[in-house]
C-alpha positions as CSV (number, residue, x, y, z in Angstrom):
1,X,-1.1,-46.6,-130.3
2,X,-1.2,-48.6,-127.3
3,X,-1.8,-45.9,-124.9
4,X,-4.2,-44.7,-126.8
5,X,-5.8,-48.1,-126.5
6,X,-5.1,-47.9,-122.3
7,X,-6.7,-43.9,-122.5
8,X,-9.5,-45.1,-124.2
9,X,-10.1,-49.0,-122.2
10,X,-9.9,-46.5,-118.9
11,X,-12.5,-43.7,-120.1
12,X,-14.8,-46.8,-121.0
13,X,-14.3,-48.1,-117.0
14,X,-14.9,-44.7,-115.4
15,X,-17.9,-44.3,-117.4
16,X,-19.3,-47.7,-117.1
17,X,-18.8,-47.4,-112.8
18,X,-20.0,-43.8,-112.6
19,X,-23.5,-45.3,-113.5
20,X,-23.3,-48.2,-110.6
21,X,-25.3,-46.8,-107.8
22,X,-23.5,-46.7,-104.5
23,X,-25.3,-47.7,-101.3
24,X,-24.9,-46.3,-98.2
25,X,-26.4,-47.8,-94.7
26,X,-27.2,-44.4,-93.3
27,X,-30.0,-42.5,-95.0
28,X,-29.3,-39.1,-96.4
29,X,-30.9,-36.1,-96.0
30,X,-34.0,-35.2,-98.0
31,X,-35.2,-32.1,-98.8
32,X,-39.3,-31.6,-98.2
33,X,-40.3,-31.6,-101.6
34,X,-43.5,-29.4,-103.1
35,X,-46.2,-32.0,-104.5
36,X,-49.7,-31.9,-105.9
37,X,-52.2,-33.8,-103.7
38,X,-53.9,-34.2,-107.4
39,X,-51.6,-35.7,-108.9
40,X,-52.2,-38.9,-106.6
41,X,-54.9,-41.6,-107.9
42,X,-57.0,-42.4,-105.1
43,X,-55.2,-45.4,-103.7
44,X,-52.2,-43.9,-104.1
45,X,-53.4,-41.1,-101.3
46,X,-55.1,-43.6,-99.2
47,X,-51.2,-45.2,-99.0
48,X,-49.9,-41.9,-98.2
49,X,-52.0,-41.1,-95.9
50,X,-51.9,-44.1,-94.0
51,X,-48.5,-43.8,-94.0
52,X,-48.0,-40.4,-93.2
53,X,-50.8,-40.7,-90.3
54,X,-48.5,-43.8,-88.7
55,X,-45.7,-41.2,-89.2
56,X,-43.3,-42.5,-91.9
57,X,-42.4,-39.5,-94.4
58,X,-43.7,-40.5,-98.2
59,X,-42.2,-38.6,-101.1
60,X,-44.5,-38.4,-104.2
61,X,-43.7,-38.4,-108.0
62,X,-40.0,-39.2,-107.7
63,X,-37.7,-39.2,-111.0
64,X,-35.6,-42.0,-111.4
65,X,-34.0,-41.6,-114.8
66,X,-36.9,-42.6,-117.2
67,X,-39.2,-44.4,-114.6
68,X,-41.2,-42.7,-111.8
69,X,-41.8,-43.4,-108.9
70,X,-45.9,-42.1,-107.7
71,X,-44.7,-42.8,-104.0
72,X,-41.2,-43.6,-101.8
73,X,-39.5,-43.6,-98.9
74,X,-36.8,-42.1,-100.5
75,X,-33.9,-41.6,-97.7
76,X,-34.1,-45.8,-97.5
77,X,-34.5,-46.2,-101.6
78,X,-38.2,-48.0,-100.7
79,X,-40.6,-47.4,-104.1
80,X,-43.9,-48.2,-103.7
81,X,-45.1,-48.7,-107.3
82,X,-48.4,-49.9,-108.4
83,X,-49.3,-53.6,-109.2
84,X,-49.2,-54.3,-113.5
85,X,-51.8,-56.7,-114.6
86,X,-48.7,-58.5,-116.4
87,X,-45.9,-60.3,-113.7
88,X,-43.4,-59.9,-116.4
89,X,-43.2,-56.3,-115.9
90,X,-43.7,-56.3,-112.3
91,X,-40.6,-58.6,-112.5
92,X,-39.0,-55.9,-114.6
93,X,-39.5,-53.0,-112.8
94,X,-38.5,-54.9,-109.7
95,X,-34.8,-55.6,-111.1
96,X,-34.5,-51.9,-113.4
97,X,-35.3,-50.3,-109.6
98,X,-32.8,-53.0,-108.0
99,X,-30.1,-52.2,-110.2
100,X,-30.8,-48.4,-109.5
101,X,-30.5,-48.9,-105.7
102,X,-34.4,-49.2,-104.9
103,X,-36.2,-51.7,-103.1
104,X,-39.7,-52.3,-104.3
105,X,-43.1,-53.3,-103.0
106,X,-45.8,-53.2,-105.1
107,X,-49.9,-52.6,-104.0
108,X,-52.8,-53.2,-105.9
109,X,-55.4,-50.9,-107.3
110,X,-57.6,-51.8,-104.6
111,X,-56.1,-51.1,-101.2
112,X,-57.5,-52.3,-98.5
113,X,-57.2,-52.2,-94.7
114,X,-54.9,-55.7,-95.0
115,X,-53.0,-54.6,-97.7
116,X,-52.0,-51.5,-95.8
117,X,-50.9,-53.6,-92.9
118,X,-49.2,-55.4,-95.2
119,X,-47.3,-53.0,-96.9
120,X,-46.1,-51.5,-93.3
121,X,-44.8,-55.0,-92.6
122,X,-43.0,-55.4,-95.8
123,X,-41.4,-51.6,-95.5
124,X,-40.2,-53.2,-92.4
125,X,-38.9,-55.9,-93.4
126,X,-37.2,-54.2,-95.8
127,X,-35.2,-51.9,-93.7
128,X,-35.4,-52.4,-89.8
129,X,-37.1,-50.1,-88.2
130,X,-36.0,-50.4,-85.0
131,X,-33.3,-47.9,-84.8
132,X,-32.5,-45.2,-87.7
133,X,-35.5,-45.6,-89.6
134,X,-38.6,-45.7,-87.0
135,X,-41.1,-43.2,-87.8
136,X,-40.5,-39.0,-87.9
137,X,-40.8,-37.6,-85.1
């Protein structure tokens, strides 16, 4: 009985840490993924294209278990996820991507000219870019 207790007490741990995310400091290769430029609202390309043009590679419509993610840096775990009217849920995506190993930074529906600036900086900020991460070559 009792190591059917200890069997069952370590299939409940293994199962619990396969689901932590592990973090690495060195970003992992990422294959080019096919997207649809359509599938992009309109400030959603404006971001991507302003990133792209200032070099930094953006993946589009990422999976992450039941959320999705419309645009990422996805070697350095960065999701760039759409402003909600409601801060609760900002709030909540911000931790259920946290937990998953993401870093968030959320734009408006409006972008402008500042706000892309803005979210340059903070994608900086996030992960230094002076070394591994500065722009593709």
């Amino acid at each position: 009985m009792l190591d059917l207790v200890i069997l069952v007490s370590i299939t409940v741990i293994v199962g619990l840490a396969s689901h932590i995310p592990i973090q690495s400091k060195r970003p992992k290769i990422t294959s080019v993924k096919e997207w649809k430029y359509n599938r992009l609202d309109e400030n959603q390309r404006t971001i991507y294209e302003w990133l792209t043009a200032n070099g930094y590679y953006v993946s589009c419509n990422i999976q992450e278990q039941s959320k999705l993610i419309p645009l990422a840096l996805e070697p350095f775990r960065i999701a760039l996820l759409e402003s909600k009217n409601k801060k609760f849920m900002n709030k909540f995506l911000s931790i259920y991507f946290s937990m998953k190993g993401w870093k968030t930074i959320f734009f408006s529906k409006e972008v402008s000219q500042v706000e892309l600036l803005s979210i340059v900086s903070e994608i900086e900020a996030v992960h230094d870019t002076s070394g591994e991460m500065k722009r593709v070559q």
